[in-house]
ZALO-236971 format. One record per atom (N, C-alpha, C): x, y, z; atom name; residue in one letter. Coordinates in steps of 0.05 Angstrom, whole numbers. Layout:
<nodes>
       px       py       pz   atom   type
        X        Y        Z     CA      A
...
</nodes>
This chain:
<nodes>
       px       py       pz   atom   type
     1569     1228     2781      N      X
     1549     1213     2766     CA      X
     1523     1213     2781      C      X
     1501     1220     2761      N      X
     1472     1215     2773     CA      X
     1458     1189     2762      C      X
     1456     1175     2781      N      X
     1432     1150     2767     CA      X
     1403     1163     2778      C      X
     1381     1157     2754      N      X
     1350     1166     2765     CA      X
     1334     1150     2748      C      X
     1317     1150     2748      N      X
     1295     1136     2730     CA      X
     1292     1143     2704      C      X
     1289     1128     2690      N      X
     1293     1130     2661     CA      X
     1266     1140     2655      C      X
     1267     1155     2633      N      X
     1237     1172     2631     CA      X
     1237     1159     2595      C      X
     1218     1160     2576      N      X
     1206     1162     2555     CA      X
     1226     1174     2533      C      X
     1232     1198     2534      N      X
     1256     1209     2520     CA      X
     1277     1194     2524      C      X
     1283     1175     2541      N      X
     1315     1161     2534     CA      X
     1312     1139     2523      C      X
     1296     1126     2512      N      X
     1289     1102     2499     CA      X
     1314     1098     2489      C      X
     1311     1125     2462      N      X
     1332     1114     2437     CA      X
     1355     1109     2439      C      X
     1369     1137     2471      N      X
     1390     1132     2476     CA      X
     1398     1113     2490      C      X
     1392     1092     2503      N      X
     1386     1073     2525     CA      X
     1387     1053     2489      C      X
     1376     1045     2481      N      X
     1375     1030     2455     CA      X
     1406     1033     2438      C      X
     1416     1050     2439      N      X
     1439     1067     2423     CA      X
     1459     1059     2440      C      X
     1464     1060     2474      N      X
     1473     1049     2486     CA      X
     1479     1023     2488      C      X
     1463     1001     2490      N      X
     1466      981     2488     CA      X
     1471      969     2461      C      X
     1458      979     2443      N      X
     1478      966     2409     CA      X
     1507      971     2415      C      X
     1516      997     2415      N      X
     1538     1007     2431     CA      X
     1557      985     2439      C      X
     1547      972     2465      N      X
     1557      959     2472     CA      X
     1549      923     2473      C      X
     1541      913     2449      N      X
     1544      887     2436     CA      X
     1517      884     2453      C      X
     1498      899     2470      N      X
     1481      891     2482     CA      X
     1458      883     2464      C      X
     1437      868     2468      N      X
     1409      864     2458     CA      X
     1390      890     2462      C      X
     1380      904     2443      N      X
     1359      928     2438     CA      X
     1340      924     2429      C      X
     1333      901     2415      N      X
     1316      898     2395     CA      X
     1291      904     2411      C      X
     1288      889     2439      N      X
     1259      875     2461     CA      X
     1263      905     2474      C      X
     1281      929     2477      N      X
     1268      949     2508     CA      X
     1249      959     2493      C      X
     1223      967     2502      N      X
     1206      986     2488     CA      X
     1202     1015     2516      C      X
     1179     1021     2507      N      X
     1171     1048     2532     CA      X
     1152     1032     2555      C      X
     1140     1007     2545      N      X
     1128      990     2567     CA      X
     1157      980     2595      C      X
     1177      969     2580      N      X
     1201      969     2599     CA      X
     1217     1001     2615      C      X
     1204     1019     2606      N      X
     1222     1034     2615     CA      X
     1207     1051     2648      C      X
     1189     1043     2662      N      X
     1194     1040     2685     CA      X
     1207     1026     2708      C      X
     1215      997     2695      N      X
     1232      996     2714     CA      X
     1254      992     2706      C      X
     1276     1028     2687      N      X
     1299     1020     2678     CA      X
     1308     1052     2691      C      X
     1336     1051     2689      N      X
     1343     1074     2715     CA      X
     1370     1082     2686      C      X
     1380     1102     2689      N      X
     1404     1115     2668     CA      X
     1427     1137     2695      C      X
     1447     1133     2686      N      X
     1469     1156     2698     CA      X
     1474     1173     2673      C      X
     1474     1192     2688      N      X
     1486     1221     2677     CA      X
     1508     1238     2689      C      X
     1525     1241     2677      N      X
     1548     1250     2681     CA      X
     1542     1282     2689      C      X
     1564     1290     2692      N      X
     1559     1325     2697     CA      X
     1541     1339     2683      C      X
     1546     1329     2652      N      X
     1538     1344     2630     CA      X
     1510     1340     2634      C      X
     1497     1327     2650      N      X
     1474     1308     2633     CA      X
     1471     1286     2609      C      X
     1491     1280     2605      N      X
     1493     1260     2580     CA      X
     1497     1235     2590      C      X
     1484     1215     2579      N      X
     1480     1189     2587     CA      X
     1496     1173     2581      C      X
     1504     1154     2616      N      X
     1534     1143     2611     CA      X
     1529     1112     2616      C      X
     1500     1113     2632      N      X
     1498     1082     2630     CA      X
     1465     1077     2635      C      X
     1460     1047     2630      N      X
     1435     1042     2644     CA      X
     1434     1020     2653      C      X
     1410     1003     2666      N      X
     1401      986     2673     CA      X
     1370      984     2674      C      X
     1366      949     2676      N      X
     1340      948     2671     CA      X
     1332      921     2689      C      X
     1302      925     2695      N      X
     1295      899     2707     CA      X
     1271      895     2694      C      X
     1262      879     2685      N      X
     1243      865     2674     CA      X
     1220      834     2687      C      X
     1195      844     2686      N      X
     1180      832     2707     CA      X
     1169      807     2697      C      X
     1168      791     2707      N      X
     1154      760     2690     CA      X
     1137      756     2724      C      X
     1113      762     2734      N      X
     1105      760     2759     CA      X
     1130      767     2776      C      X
     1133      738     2793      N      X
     1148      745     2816     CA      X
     1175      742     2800      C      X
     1175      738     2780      N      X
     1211      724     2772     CA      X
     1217      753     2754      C      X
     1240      765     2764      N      X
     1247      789     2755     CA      X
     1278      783     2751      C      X
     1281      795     2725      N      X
     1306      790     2699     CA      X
     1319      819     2705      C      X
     1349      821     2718      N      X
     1364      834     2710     CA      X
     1375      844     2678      C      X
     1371      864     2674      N      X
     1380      866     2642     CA      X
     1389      895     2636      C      X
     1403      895     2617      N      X
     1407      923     2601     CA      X
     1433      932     2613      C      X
     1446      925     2628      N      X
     1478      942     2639     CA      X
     1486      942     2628      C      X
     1496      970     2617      N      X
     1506      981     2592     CA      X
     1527     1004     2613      C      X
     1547     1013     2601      N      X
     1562     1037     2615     CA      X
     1579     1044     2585      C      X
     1581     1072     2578      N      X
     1594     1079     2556     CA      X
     1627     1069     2559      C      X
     1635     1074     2541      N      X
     1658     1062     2553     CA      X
     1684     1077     2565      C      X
     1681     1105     2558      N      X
     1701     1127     2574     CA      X
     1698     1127     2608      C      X
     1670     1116     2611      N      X
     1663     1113     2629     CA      X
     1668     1095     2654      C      X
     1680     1075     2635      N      X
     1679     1047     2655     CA      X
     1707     1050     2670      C      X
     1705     1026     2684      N      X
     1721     1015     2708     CA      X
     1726     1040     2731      C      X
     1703     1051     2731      N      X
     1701     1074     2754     CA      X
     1673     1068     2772      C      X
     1664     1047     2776      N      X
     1649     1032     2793     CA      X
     1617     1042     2788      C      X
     1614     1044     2769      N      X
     1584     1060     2751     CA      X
     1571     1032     2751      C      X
     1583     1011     2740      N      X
     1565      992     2733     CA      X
     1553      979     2760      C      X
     1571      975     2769      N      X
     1569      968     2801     CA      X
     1547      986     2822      C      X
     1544     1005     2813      N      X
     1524     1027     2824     CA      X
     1501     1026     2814      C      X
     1503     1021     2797      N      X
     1474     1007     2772     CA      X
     1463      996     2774      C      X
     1481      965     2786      N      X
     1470      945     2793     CA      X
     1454      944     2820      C      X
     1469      962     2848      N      X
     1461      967     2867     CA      X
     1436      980     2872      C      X
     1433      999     2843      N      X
     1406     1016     2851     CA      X
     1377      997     2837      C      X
     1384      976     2816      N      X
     1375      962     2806     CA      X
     1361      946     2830      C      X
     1373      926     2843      N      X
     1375      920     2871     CA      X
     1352      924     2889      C      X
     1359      946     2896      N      X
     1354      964     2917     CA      X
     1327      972     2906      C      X
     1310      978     2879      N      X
     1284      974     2869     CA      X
     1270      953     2868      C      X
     1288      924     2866      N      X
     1271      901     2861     CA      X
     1264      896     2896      C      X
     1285      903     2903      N      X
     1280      893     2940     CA      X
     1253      920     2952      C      X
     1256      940     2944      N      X
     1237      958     2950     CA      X
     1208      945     2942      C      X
     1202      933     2914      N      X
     1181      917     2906     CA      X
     1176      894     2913      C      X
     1194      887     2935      N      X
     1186      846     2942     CA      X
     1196      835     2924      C      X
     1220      842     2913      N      X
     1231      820     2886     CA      X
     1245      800     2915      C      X
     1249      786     2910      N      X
     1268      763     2928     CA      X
     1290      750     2919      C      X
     1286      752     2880      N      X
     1311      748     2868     CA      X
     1311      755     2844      C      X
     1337      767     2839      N      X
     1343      764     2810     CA      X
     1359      753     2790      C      X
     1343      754     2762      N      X
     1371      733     2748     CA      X
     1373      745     2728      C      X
     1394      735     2715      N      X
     1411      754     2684     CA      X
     1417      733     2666      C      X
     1431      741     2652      N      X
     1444      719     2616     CA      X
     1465      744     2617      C      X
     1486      724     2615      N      X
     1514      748     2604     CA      X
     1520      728     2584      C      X
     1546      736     2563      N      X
     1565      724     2554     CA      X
     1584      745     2562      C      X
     1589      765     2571      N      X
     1617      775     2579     CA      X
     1622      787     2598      C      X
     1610      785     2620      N      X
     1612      798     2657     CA      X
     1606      788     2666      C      X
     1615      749     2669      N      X
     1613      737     2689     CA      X
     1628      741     2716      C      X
     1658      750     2712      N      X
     1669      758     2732     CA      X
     1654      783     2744      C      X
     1649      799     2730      N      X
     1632      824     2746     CA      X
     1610      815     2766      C      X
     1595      803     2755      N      X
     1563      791     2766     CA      X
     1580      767     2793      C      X
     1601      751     2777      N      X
     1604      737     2805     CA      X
     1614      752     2827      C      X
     1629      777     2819      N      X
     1642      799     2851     CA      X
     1624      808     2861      C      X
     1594      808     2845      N      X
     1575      821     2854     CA      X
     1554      804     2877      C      X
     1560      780     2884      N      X
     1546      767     2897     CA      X
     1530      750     2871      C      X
     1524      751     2856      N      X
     1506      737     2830     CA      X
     1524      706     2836      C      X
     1508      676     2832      N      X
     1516      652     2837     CA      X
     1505      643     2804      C      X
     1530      626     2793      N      X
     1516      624     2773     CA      X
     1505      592     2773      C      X
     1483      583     2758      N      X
     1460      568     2766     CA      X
     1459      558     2733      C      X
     1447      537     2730      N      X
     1440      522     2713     CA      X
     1415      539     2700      C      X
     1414      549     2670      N      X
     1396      565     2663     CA      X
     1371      541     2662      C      X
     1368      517     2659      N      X
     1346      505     2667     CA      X
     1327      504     2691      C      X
     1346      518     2714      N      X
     1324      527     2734     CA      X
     1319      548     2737      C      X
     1316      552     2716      N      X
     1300      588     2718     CA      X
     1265      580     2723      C      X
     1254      599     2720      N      X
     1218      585     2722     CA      X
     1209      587     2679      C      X
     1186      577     2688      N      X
     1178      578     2646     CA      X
     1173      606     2641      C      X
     1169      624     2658      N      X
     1159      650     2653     CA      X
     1186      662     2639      C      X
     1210      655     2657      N      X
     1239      670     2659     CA      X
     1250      655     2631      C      X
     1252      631     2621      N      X
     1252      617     2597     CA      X
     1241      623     2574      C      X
     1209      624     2576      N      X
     1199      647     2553     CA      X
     1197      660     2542      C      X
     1210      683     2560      N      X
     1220      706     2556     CA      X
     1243      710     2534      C      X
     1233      735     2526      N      X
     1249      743     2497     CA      X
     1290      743     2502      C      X
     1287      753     2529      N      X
     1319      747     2524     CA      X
     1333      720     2540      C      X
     1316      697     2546      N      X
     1323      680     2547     CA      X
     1313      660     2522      C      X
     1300      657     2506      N      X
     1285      642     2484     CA      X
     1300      656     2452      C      X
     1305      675     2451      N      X
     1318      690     2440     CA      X
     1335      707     2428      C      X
     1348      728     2447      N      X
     1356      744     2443     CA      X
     1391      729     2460      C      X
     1391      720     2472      N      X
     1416      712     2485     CA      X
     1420      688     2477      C      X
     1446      681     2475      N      X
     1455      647     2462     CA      X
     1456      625     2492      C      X
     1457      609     2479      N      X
     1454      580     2498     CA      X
     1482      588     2512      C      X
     1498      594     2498      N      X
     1526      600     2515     CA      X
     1522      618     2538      C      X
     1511      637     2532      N      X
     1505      657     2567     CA      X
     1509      635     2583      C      X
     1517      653     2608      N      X
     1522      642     2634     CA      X
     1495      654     2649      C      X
     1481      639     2659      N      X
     1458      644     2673     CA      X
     1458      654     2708      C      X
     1461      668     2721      N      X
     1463      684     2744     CA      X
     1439      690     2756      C      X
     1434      682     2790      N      X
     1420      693     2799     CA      X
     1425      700     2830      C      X
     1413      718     2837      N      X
     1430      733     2864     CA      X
     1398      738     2879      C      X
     1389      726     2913      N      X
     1375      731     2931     CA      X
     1382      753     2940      C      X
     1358      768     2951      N      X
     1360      800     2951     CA      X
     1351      799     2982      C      X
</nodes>
């Protein structure tokens, strides 16, 4: 598997992906898709993505998607690492997410989960916290 930066042509599939998988698509546009990264399998065909999303300094883990022939072969986990490993390259200092179904993932992953009331108003405002995710998410954030 190759993870790389997500370019302009993978929108739809990266969108197609995440309906796919019960994810939220409605909010990625091509403004998000610098800082969103995709794996490609041998073929070149797209098996997963991720995304981070910038509110100033408060930066939103989002979009971990992995097809599903794909999974439980440590893709998502690699995703998340390279995700990571870009916010820390930019001075992120932390990040946070909304799940309703990979809390156990995000907690193996070092992610602590936190009262979605202390997020900041920027991270609250935001379309997949105001919106797109239910009060039920479990709210996660992990120092980088």
């Amino acid at each position: 598997m190759k993870i790389r930066a997500a370019r302009n042509d993978d929108l739809d599939a990266i969108k197609a992906l995440l309906a796919e998988s019960g994810l939220p698509a409605s909010d990625v546009t091509r403004n998000l898709l610098p800082d969103f990264a995709v794996a490609e399998d041998a073929d070149g065909s797209m098996v997963g993505s991720v995304g981070l999303e910038r509110f100033g300094t408060n930066v939103l883990l989002r979009s971990l998607a992995v097809v599903k022939h794909a999974r439980n072969r440590r893709l998502g986990g690699d995703l998340v690492a390279h995700a990571e490993d870009l916010a820390r390259a930019s001075g992120v200092g932390e990040l946070w997410l909304l799940t309703t179904t990979a809390t156990d993932f995000f907690s193996r992953a070092g992610y602590a989960s936190v009262d979605r009331g202390t997020a900041s108003a920027e991270l609250q405002a935001s379309t997949q916290f105001s919106q797109l995710c239910p009060a039920s998410a479990v709210c996660f954030k992990k120092a980088l």
